[in-house]
N, C-alpha and C positions, 0 to 999 in steps of 0.2 A: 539646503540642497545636499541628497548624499548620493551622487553620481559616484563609483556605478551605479546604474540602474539592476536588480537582481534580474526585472524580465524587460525588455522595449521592445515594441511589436507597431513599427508605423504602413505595415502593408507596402512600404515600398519596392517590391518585387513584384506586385502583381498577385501573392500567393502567399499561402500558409506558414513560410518560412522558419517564421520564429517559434512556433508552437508544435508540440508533441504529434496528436495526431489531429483528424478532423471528421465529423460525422455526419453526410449530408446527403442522404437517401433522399431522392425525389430535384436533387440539384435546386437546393433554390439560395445559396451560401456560396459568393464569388469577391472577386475581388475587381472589380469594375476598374478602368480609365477615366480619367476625367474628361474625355471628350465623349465617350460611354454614356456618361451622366448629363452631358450636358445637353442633349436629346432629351432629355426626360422632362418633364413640367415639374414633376410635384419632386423630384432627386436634387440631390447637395452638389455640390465637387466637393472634393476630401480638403478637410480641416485643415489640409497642408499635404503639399508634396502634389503630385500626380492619383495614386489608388489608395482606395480606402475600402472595409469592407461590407458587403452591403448582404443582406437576407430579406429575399422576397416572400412574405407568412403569405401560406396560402396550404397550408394540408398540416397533418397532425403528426409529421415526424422529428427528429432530433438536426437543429442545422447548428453545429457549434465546432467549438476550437478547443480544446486540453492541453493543457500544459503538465508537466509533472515538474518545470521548474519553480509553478506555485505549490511550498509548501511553507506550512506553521507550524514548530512544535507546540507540546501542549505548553500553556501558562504564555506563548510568543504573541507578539503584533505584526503586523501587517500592513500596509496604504498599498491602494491602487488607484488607478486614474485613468479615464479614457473618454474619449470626446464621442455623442450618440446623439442624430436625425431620424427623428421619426417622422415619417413624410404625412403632408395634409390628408392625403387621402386614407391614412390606417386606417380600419375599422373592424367593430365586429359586430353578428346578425345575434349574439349572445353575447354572454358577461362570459369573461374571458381574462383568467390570470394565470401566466407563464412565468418560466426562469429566464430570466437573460445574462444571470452567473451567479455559481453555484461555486462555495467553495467546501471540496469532498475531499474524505479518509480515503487512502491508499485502496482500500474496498468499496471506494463508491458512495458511500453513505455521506448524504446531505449534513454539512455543518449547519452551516450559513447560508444566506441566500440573497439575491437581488431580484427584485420581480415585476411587472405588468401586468398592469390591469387595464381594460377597457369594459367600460359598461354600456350595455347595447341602448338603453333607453336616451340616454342624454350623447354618448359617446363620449364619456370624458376615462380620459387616458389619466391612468397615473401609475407610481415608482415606489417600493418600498423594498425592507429590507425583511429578513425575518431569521428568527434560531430554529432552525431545520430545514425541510423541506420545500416550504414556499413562505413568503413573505405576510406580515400577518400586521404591519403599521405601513401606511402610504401617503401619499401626498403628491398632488396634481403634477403633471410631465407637459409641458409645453410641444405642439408639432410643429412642424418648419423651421426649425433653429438647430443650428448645433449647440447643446449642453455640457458645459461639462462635469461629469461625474464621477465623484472620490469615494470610496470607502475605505472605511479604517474597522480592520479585524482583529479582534484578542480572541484567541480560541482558551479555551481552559476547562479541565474536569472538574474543577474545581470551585461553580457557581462564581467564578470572578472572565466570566468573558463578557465581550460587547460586539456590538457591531454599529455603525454610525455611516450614517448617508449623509455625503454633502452634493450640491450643485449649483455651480457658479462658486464654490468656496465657501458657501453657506452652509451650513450644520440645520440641518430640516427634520433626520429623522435619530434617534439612538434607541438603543437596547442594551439595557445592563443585566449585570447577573447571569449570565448565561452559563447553561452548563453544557458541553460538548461531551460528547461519546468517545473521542478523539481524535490524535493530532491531523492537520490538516497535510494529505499528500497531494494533490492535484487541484487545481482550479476549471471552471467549465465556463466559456464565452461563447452567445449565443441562444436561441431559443430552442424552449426545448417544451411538448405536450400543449402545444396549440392547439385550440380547434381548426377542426379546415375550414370554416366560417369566418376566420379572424385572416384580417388581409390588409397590402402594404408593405410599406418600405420600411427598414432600419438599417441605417447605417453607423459605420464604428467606424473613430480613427486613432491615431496616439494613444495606444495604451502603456500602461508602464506599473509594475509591480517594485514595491523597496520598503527598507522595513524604517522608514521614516514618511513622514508625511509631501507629496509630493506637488500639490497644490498644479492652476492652470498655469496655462502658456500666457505671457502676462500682456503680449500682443499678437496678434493671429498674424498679421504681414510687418514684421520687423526691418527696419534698414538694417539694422547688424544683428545675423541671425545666427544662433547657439543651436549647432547638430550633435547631436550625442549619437545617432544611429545613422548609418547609409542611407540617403535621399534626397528626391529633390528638391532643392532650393526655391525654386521654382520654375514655372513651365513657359516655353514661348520666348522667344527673341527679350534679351537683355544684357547688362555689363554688370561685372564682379570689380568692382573698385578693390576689393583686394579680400586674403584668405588668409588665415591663421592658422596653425596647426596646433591645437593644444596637449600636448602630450604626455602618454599616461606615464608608468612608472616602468616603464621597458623601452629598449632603443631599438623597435620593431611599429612603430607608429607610422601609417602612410597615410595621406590625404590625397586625393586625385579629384579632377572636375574631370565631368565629361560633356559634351555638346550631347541632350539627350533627353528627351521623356518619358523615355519608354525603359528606363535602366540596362542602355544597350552598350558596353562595353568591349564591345566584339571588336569592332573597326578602331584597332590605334589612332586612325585619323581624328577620330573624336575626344581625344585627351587631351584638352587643353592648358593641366595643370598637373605638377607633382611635387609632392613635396614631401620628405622623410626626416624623422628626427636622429641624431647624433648622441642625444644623452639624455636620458631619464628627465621626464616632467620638461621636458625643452619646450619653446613655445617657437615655431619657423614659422619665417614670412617669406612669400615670393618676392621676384625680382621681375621682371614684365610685365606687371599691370599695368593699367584692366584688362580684364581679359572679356573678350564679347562672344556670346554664344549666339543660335538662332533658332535653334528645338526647344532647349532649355537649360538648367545647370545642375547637370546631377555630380553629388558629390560621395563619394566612394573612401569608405573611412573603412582600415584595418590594424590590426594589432593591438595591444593589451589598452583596454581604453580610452583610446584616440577621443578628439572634441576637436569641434568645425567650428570658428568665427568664422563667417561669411560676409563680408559689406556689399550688401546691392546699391548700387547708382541707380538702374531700373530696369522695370522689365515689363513687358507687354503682359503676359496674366500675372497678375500680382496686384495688392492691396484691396480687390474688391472681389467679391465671388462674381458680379455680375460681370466684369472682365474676363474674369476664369473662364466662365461660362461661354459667353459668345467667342473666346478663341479655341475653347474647344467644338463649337461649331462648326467652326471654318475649319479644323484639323480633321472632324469626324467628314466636312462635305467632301475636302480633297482628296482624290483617287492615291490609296497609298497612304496616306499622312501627307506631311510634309517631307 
């Protein structure tokens, strides 16, 4: 584990936050609620937390996210990580291969790549990797599941780069020897020169850039759960048996809960927790547990590398998506929310 993380991008805001800019001509690149989703038949709820983001293919423009905090020098490495639903219904009326991340020179220029394909005869969907422009080795993409999927990037001029695909933690695809034009400035998340033929859902959640290998979340609904980023805990009426502050190497580390689904911080009323740290790498515990929420528990982490131990007792959405789901139901049916 080599926390910090260079980039973490869990959607919990709702929005684009954590990334540079965004390119979404034609709006079809949002960032959905999980009561949102929970209306939908063939749609996930997010991997975690409340929002995740979601791109409905349906026309031939660019719906993606940039970062410029993804860069590689030349001869450097790379892992990233992000959790990706691609809904039963995808499909395309032709054969149809796209980027869904691209990592690009300061200029634009395709290193590496991640790609999609769907072939219209059988409809079988699959995932590869490729040195340049589009992907050029693949290997079948399962729909209706969250996936999770790694790559690991060596850029270099120097015929010694690679690119290598895992999912679920598996090693599926690699490429050696690669030679790069050069270093890498910017990374691209998202789909990009779709046909308008090619149609359905993908969603993204947890992503995370760092120059060690960063592997999955090793349980989706954890009783003692490890936040590195601002988010929700979970959604919906539950107890915090208790909260830890893990604290980075600065005495500016806060952790806050808020009663909250919607990462609404506004109403002091809703702070059910706070806790600061006194001295480098400190680790604080509260004093009033449990504490019981009824929206949900969002947790509000700032200063130089802060980290959330969380112990859930329980909570109404939590441990199964089908739970998520039908209390996002009842949250999308009531006038208001809750």
């Amino acid at each position: 584990m080599a926390f910090p993380w260079i980039l973490e991008s869990n959607f919990e805001q709702g929005s684009n936050a954590e990334w540079t800019s965004e390119t979404d001509t034609g709006n079809l690149l949002d960032f959905p609620h999980y009561s949102v989703l929970s209306n939908q038949i063939t749609a996930p709820i997010p991997y975690r937390g409340a929002y995740c983001a979601r791109i409905l293919a349906g026309d031939t423009n660019d719906h993606t996210l940039t970062s410029t905090t993804i860069a590689i020098a030349d001869e450097g490495t790379a892992f990233f990580r992000w959790y990706m639903w691609i809904g039963t219904e995808f499909t395309a009326t032709a054969d149809d291969t796209f980027n869904i991340f691209e990592l690009q020179t300061a200029g634009a220029v395709i290193e590496q790549s991640v790609s999609l394909r769907v072939t219209a005869a059988t409809n079988l969907l699959e995932i590869g990797v490729g040195d340049g422009v589009v992907a050029t080795s693949f290997v079948s993409f399962p729909r209706g599941r969250w996936v999770n999927v790694e790559v690991q990037a060596k850029i270099s001029t120097t015929a010694a780069g690679l690119i290598t695909l895992f999912l679920n933690e598996v090693s599926v695809v690699a490429l050696t020897s690669l030679t790069q034009s050069a270093a890498v400035g910017k990374g691209v998340l998202g789909t990009q020169d779709t046909l308008a033929t090619t149609t359905g859902g993908i969603y993204l959640d947890q992503f995370i850039m760092d120059d060690a290998r960063i592997y999955g979340l090793p349980i989706r609904y954890p009783e003692s759960l490890l936040m590195t980023k601002t988010g929700h805990a979970f959604v919906g009426a539950g107890q915090i048996l208790n909260a830890s502050l893990l604290s980075g190497a600065a005495q500016n580390n806060v952790l806050q809960i808020f009663d909250t689904d919607q990462n609404n911080t506004l109403h002091s009323g809703r702070m059910k927790l706070e806790l600061k740290n006194t001295a480098n790498s400190d680790i604080v515990d509260p004093a009033g547990v449990p504490v019981d929420v009824q929206r949900g528990c969002y947790v509000v982490l700032t200063g130089t590398d802060p980290r959330a131990m969380i112990s859930i007792g329980w909570a109404q959405g939590y441990y199964s998506q089908g739970r998520i789901k039908q209390h996002g139901v009842q949250w999308r049916n009531t006038p208001g929310g809750w």
